[in-house]
Backbone bond lengths (Angstrom), bond angles and torsions (degrees), N, CA, C in turn:
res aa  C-N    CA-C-N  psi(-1)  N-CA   C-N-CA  omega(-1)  CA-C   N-CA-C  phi
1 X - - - 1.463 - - 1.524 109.33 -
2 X 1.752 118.29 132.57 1.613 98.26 -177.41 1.463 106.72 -69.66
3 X 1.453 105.55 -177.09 1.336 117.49 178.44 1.567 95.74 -83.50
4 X 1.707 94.79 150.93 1.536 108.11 175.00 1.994 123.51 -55.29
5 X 1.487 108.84 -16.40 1.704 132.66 -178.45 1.331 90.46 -55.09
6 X 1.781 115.22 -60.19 1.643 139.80 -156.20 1.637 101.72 -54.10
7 X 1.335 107.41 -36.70 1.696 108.82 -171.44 1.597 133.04 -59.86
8 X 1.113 106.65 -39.40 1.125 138.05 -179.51 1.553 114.31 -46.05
9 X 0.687 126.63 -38.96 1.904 135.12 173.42 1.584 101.38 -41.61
10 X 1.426 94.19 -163.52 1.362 105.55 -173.23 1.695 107.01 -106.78
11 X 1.488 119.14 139.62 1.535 113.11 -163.80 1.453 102.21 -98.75
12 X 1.260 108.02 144.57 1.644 158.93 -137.13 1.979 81.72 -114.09
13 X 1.476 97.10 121.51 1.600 117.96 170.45 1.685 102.69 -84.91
14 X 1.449 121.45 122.68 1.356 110.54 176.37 1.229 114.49 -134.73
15 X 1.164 107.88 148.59 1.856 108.12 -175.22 1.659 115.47 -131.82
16 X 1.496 102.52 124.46 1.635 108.26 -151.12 1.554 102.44 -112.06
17 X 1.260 127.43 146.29 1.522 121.63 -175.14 1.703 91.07 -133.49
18 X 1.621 90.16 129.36 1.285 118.24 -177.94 1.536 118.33 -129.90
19 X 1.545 105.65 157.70 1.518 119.41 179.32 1.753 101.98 -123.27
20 X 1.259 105.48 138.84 1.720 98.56 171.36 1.326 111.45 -146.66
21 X 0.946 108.84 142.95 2.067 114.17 162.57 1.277 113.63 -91.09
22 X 1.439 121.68 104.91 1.192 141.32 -155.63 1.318 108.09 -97.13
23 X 1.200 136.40 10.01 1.680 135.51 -168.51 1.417 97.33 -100.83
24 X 1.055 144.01 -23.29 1.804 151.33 140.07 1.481 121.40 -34.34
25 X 1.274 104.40 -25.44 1.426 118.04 -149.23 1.649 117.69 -117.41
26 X 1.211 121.52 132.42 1.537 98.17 173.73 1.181 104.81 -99.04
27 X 1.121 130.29 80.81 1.464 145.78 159.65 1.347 108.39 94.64
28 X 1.634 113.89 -157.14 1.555 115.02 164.72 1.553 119.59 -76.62
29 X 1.361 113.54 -52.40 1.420 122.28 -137.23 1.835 82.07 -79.21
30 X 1.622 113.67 155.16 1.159 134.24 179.52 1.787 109.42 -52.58
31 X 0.819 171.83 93.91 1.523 147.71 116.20 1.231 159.56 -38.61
32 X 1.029 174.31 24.34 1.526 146.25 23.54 1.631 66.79 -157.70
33 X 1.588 91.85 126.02 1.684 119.69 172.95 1.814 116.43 63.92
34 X 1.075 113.86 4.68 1.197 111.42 166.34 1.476 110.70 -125.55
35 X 1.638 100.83 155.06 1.603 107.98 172.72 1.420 127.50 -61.08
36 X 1.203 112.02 127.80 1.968 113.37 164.97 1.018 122.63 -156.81
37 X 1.110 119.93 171.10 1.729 114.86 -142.82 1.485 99.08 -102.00
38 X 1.410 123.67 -3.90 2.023 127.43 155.23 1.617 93.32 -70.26
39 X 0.604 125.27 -55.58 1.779 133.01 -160.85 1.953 89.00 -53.36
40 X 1.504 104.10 -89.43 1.365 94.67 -159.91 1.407 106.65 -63.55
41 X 1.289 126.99 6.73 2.027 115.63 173.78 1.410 88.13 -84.29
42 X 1.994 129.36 -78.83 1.317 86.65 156.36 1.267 154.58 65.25
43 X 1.966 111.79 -121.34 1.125 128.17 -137.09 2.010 63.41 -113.43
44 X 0.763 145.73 -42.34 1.467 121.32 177.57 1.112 125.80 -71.91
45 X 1.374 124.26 -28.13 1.776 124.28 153.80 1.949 113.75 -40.68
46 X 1.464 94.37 -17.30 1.331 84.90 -167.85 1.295 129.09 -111.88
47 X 1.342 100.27 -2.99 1.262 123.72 166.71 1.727 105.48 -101.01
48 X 1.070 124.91 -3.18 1.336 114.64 -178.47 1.637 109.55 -105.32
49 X 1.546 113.43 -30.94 1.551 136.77 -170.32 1.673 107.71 -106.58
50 X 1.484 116.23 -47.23 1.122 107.37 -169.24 1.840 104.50 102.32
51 X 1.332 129.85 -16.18 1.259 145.51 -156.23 1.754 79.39 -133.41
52 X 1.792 90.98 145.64 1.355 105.17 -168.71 1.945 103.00 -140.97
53 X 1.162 85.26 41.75 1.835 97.48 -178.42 2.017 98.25 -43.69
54 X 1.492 92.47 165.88 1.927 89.50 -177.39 1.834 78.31 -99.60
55 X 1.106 140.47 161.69 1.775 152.15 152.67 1.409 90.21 -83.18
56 X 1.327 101.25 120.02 2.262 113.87 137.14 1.027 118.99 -77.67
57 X 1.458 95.81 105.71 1.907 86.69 169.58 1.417 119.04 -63.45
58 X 1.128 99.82 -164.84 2.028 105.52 159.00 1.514 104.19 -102.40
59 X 0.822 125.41 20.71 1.503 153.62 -178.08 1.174 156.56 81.70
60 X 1.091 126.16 -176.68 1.690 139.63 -147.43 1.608 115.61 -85.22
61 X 1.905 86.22 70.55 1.508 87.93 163.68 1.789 123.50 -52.35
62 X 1.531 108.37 163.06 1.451 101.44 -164.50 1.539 101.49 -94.68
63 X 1.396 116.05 -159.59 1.462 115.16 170.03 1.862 122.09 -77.26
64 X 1.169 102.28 127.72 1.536 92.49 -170.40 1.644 115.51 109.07
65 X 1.263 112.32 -34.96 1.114 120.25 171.53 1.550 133.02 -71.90
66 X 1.256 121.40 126.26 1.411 117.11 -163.41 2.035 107.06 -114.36
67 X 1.242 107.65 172.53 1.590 112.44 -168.68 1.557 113.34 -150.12
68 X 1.495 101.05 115.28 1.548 87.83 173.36 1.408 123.74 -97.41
69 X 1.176 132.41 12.75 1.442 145.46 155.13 1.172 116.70 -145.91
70 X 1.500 118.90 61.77 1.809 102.94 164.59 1.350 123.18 -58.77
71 X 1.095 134.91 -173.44 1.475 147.87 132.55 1.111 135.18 -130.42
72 X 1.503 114.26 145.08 1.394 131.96 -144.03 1.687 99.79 -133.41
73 X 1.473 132.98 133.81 1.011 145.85 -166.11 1.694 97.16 -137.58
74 X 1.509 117.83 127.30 1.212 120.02 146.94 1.264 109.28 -167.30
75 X 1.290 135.83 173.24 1.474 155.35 171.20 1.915 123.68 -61.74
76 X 1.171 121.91 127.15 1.386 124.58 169.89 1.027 130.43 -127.32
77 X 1.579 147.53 92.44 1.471 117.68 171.05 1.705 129.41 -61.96
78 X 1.371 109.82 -4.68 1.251 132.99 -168.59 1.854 98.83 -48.31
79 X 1.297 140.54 116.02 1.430 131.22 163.99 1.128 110.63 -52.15
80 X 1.352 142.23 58.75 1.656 121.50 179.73 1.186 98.85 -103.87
81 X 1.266 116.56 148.74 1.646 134.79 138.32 1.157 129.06 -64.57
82 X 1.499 134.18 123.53 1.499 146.05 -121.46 1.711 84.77 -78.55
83 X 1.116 134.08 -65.19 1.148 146.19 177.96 1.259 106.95 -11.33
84 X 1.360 105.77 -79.63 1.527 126.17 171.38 1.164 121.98 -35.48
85 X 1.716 120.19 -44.76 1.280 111.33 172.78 1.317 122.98 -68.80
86 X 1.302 101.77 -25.87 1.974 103.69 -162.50 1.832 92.02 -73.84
87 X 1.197 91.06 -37.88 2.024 75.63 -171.21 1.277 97.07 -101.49
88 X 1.557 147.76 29.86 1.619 126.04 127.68 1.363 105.54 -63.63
89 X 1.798 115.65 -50.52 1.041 112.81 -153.14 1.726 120.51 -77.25
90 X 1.366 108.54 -2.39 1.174 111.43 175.44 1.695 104.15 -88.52
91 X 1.162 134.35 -36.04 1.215 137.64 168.78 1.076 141.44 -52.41
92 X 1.829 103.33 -7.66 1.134 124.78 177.62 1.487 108.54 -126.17
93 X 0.870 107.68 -21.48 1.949 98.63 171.45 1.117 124.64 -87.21
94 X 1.424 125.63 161.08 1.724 124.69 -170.91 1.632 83.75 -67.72
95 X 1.751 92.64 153.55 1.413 124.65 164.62 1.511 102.34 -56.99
96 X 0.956 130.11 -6.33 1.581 101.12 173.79 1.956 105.18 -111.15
97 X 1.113 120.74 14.29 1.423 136.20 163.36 1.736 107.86 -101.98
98 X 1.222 108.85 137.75 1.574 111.27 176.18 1.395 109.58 -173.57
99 X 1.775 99.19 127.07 1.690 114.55 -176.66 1.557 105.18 -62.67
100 X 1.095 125.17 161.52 1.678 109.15 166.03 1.559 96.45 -141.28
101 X 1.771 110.28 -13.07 1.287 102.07 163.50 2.210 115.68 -167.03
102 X 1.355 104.91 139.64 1.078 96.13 178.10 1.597 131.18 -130.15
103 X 0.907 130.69 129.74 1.954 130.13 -179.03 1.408 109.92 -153.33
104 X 1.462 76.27 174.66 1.721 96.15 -172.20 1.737 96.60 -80.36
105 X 1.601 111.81 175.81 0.926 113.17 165.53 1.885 112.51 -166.41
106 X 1.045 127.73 -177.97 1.155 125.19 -168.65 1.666 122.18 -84.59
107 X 1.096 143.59 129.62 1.386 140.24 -106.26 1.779 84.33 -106.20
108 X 1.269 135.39 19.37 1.101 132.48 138.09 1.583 144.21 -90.32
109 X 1.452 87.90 6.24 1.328 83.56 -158.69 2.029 97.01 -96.17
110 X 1.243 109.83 174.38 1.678 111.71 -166.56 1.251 102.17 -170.08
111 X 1.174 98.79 105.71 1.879 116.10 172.16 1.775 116.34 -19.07
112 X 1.292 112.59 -38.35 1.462 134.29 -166.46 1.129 107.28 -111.23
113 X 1.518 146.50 -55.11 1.475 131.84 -153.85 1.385 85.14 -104.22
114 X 1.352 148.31 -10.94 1.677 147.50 -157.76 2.077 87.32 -95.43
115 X 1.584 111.10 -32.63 1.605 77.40 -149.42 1.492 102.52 -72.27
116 X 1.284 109.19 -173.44 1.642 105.41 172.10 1.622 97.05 -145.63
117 X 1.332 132.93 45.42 1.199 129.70 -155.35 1.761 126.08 141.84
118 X 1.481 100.34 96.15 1.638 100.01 166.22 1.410 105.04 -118.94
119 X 1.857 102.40 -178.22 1.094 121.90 -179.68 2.029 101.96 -137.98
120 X 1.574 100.13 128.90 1.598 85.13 164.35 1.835 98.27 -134.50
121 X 1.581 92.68 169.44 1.618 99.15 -179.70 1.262 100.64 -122.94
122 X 1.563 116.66 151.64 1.745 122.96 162.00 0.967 110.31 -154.37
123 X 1.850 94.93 140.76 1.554 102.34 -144.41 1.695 91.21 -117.14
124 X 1.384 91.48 147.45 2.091 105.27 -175.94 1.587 86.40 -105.12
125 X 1.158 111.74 151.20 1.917 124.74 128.92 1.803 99.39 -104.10
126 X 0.933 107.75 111.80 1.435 106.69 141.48 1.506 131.47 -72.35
127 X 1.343 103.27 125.91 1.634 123.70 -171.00 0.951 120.67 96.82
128 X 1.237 129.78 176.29 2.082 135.19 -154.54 0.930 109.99 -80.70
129 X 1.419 132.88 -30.55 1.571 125.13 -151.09 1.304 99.79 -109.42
130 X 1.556 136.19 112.89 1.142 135.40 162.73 1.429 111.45 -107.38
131 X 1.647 118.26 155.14 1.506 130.23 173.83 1.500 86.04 -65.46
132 X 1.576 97.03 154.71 1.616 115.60 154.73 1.362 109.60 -72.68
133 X 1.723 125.84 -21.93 1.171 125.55 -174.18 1.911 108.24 -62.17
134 X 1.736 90.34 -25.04 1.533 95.02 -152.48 1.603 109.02 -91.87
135 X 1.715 89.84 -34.01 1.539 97.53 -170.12 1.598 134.42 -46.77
136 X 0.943 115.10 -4.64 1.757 122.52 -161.12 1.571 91.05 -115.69
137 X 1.320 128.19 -32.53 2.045 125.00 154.38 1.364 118.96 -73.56
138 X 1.460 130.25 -36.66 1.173 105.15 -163.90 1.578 108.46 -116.32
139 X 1.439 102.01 178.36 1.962 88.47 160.56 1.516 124.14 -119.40
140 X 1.075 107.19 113.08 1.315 116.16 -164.27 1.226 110.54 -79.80
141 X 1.905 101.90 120.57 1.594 109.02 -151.53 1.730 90.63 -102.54
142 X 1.114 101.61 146.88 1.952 94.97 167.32 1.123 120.03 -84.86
143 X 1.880 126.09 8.70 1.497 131.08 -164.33 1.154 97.23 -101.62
144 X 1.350 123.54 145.79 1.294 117.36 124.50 1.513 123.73 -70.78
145 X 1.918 98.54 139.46 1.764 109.86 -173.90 1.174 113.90 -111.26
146 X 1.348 119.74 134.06 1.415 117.71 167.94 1.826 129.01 -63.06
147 X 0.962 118.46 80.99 1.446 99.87 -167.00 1.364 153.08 -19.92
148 X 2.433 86.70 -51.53 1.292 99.58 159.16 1.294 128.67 -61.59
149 X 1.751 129.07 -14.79 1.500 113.36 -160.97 1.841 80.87 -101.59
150 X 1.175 135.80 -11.82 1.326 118.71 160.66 1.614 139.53 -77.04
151 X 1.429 102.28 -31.43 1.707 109.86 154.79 1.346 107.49 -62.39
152 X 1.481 132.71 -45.95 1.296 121.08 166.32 1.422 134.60 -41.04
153 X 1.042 97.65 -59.44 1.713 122.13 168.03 1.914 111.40 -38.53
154 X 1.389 95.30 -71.77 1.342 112.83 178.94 2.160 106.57 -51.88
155 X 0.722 122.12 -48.98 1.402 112.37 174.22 1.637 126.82 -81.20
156 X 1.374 103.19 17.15 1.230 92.97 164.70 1.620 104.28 -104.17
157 X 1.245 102.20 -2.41 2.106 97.42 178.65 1.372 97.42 -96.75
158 X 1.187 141.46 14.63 1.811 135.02 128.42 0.916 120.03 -16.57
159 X 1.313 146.96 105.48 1.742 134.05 152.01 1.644 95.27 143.88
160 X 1.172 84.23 -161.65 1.853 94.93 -175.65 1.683 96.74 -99.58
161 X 1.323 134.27 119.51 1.389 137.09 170.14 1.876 106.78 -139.30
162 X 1.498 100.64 151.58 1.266 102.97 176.44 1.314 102.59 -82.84
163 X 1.806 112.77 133.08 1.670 108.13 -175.75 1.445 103.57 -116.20
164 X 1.179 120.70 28.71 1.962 129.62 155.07 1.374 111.52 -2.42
165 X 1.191 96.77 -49.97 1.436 117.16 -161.58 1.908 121.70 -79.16
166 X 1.524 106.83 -33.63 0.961 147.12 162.87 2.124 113.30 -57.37
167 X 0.795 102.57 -47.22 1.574 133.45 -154.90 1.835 99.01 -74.94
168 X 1.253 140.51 116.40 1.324 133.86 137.13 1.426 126.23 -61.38
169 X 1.043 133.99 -173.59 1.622 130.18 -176.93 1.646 80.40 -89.53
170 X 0.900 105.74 144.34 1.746 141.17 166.71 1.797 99.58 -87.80
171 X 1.411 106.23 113.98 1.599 103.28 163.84 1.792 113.02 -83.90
172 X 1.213 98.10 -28.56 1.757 92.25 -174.62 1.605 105.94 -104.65
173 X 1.402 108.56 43.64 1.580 106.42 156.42 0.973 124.10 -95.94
174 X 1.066 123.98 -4.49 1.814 119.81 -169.84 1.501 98.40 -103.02
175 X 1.538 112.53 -23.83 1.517 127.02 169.99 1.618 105.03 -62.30
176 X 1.027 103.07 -35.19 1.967 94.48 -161.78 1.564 97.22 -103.43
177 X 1.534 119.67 -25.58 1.653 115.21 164.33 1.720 115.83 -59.26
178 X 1.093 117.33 -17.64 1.547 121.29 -155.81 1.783 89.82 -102.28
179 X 1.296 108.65 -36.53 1.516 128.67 -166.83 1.763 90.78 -69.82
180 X 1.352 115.58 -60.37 1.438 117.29 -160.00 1.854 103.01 -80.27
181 X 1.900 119.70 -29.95 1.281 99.05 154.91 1.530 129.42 -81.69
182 X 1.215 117.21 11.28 1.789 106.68 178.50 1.692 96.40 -94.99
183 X 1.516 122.25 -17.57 1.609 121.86 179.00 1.927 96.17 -80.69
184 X 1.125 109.79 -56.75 1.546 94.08 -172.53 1.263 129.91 -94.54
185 X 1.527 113.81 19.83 1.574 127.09 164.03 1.381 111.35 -152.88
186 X 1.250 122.53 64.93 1.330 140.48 -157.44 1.812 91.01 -55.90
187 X 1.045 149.89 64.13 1.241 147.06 175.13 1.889 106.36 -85.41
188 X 1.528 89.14 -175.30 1.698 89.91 173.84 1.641 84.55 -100.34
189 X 1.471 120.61 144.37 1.312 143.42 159.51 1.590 101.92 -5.08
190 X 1.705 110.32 -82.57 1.499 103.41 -168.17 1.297 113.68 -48.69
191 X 1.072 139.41 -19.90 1.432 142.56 -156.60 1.558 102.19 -81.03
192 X 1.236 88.28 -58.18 1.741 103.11 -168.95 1.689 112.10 -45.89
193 X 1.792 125.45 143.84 1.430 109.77 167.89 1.302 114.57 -92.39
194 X 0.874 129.99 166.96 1.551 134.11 155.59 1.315 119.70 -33.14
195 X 1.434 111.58 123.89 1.499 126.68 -175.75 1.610 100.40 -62.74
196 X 1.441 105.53 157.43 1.351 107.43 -166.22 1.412 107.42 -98.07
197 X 0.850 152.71 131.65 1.575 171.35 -175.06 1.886 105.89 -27.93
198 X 1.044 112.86 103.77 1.608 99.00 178.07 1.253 138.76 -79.67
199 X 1.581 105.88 129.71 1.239 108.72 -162.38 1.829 133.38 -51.20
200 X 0.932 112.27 138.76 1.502 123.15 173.19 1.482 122.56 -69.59
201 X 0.921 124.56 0.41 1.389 133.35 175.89 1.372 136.51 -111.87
202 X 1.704 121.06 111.76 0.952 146.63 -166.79 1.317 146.56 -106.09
203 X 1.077 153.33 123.02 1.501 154.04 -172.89 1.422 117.04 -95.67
204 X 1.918 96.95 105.84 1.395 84.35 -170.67 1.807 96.12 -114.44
205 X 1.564 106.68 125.61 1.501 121.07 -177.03 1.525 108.27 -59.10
206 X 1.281 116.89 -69.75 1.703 117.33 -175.92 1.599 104.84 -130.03
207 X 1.357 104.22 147.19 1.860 115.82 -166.33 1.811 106.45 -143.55
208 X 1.069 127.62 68.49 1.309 131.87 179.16 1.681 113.76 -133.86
209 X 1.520 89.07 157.94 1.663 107.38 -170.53 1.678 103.98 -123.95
210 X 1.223 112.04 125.35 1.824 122.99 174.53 1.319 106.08 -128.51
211 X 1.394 106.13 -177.87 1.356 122.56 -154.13 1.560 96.67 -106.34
212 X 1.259 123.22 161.99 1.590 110.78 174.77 1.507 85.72 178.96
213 X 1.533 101.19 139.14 1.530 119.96 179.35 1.663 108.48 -109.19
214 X 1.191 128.76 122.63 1.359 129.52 169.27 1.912 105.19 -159.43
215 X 1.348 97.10 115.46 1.429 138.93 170.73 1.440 105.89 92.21
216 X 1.172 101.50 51.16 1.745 122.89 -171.28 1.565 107.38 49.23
217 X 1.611 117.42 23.99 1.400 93.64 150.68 1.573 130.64 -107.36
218 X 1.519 138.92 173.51 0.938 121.90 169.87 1.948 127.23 -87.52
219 X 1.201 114.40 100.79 1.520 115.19 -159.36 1.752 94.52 -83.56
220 X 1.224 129.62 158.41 1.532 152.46 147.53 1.667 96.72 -92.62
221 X 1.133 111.14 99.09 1.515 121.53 134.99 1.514 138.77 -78.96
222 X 0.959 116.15 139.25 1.627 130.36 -166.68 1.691 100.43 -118.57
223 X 1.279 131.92 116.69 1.432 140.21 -163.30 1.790 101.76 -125.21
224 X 1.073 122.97 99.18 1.648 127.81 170.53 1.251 126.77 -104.96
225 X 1.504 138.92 114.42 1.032 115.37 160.81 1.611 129.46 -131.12
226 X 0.976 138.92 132.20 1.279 150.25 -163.77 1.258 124.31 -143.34
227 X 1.502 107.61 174.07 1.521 112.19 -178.47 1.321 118.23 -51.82
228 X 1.252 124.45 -30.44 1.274 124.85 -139.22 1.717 98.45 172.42
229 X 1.477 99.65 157.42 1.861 97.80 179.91 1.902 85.54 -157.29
230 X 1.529 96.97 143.96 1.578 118.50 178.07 1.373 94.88 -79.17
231 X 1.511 101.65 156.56 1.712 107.10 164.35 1.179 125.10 -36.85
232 X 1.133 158.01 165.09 1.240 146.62 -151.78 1.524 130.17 -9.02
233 X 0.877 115.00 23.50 1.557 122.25 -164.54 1.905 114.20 -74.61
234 X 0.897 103.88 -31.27 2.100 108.43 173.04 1.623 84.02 -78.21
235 X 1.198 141.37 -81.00 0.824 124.16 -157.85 2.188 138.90 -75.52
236 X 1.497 94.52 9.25 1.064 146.01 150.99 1.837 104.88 -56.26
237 X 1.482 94.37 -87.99 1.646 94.35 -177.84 1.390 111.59 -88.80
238 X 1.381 133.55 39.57 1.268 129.22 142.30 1.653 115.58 -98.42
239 X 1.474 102.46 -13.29 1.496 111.25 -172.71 1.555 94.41 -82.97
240 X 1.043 130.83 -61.75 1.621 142.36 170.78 1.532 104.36 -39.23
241 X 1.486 111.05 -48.12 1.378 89.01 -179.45 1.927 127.43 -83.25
242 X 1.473 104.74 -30.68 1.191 112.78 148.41 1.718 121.61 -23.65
243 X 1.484 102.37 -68.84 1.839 99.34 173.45 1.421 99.72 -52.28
244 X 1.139 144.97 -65.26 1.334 148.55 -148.09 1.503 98.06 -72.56
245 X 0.929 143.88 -15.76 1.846 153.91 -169.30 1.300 88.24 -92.51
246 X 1.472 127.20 -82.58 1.552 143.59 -171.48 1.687 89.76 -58.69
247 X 1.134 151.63 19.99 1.547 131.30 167.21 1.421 113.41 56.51
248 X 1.288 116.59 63.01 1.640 108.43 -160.17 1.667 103.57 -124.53
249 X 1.664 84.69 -38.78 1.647 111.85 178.64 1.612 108.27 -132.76
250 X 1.211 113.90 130.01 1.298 135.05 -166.08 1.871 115.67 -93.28
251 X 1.966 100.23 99.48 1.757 121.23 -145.20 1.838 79.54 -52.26
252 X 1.200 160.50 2.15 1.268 121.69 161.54 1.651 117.70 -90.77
253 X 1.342 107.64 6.69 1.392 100.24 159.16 1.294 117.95 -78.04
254 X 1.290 129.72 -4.15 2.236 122.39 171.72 1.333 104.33 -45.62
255 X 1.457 131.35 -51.44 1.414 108.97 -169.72 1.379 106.52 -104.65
256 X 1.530 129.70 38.84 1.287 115.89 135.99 1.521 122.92 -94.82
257 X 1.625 105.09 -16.13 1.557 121.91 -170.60 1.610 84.33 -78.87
258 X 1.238 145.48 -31.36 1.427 141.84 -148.60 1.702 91.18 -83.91
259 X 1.244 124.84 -60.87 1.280 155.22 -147.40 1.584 87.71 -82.79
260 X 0.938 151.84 -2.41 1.365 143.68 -163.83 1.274 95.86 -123.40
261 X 1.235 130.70 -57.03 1.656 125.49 161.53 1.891 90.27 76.48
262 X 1.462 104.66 40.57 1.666 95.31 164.52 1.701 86.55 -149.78
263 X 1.531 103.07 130.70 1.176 113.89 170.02 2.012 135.11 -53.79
264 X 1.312 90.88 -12.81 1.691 114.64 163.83 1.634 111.03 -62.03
265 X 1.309 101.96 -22.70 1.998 101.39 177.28 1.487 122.80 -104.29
266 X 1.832 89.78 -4.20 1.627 87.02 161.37 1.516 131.65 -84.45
267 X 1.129 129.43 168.62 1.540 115.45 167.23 1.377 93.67 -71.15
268 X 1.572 89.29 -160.01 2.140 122.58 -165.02 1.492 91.10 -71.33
269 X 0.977 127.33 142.71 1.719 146.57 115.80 1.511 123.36 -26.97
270 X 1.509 98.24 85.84 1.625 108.98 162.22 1.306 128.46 -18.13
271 X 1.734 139.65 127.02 1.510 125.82 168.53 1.153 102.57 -42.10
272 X 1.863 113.32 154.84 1.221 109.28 160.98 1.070 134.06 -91.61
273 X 1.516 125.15 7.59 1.565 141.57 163.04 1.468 100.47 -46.34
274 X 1.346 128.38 -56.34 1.506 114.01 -153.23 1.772 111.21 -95.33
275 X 1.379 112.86 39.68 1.233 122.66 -154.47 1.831 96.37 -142.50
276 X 1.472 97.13 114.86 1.800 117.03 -165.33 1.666 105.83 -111.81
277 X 1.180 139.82 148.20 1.335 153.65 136.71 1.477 118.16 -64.04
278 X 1.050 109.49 83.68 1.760 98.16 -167.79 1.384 97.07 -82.76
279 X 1.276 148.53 -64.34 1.357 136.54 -127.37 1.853 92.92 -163.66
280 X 1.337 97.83 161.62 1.416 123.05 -175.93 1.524 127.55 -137.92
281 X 1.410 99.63 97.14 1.982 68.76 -165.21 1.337 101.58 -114.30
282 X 1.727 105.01 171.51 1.601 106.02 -175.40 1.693 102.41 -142.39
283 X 1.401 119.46 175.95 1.399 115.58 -172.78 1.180 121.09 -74.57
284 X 1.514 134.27 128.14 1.623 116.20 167.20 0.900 142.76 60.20
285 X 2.073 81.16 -99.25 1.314 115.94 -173.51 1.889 126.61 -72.80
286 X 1.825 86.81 -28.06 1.500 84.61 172.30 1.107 122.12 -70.16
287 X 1.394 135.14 140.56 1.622 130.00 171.76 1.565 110.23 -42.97
């Protein structure tokens, strides 16, 4: 840990890329008495630095949910060399947390308001019998799915559409509306009005499902990526598409479920075991 003398400088913007197994965990964001994977990154900054900054992700996977490249943004005065941090900090976090990369970066940049673009995957077994190897990644569906009526399915949520419908209530929106009006109207509290309701509408770049074998079973993956995704919303339209795979719900109902913009016209909500953070992307210019 440096010495307390070392701190004092001016603090260093850093941006950390992480993998986690999230079925331990109730999600990312910290909670008072339960485990999460902000908490122990955290509580290992602080045993490694002495400085106990909170990390922004790019966001707040839920409980159950796992990530193979998040990113994490926070502040250090700590002198370390990136090196150094990634392997204290792996030495100190549970085995199911792991740095894969760490640096400085330019004092604008922010895990969350910087990205302009993710990708997540969720993975099915279709049918009853799952490995124990498998069970804690995927969701083991008891249907058989049609593939084609799910690649179908999946490309009609291409484009920019309002996904209302898609969307659970968000608990940390009123947190990140209050967050984004105290940055762009720095007022005193009473002053300020009420943040305006956030929008439901999204751009989704690519929306397809393939076949993929790993631990000799055959998994259905679902691959999305877009601007942006509502609280439960991938796993939202894997549940919808699931009915529509199993013949349950009939694929020309998507753009009446779209058009309804009330979550009562979607199907069920996917487990969140079989639901990944793959990638994060940001512009260019950001480091």
């Amino acid at each position: 840990m440096p010495d307390s003398n070392q701190l004092s400088g001016e603090a260093q913007n850093w941006r950390l890329t992480l993998s986690y197994d999230g079925t331990d965990y109730q999600g990312w964001q910290v909670q008072p008495g339960q485990p999460t994977i902000q908490a122990e990154f955290q509580s290992a900054l602080g045993r490694v630095t002495g400085e106990s900054p909170l990390p922004q992700g790019s966001g707040r996977t839920d409980a159950g949910v796992h990530a193979l490249a998040q990113v994490a943004s926070f502040p250090l005065r700590a002198p370390i060399p990136p090196e150094n941090l990634l392997r204290a900090l792996n030495r100190t976090l549970p085995p199911a947390i792991r740095i894969s990369e760490a640096r400085t970066v330019r004092s604008t940049f922010h895990a969350r308001r910087s990205a302009v673009a993710k990708t997540y995957e969720y993975r099915v077994l279709p049918g009853p019998d799952c490995s124990p190897f498998l069970a804690r990644y995927v969701y083991s569906c008891p249907w058989s799915l049609d593939l084609a009526l799910l690649q179908s399915a999946a490309r009609q949520f291409i484009g920019e559409h309002d996904f209302q419908s898609f969307a659970a209530t968000d608990p940390d929106l009123a947190h990140r509306n209050r967050e984004a009006s105290e940055e762009s109207d720095p007022k005193p509290e009473a002053l300020q009005q009420e943040p305006a309701k956030e929008s439901t509408i999204r751009s989704i770049f690519s929306s397809a499902w393939e076949r993929r074998s790993v631990e000799s079973a055959q998994l259905l993956v679902y691959r999305v990526r877009g601007n942006g995704f509502l609280h439960h919303m991938v796993r939202n339209l894997v549940g919808t598409m699931i009915d529509i795979g199993r013949r349950y719900l009939a694929l020309d109902e998507i753009p009446r479920i779209l058009v309804a913009r009330s979550r009562a016209a979607a199907g069920p909500t996917a487990p969140a075991r079989g639901l990944f953070l793959v990638s994060v992307e940001y512009p260019p210019e950001e480091p």
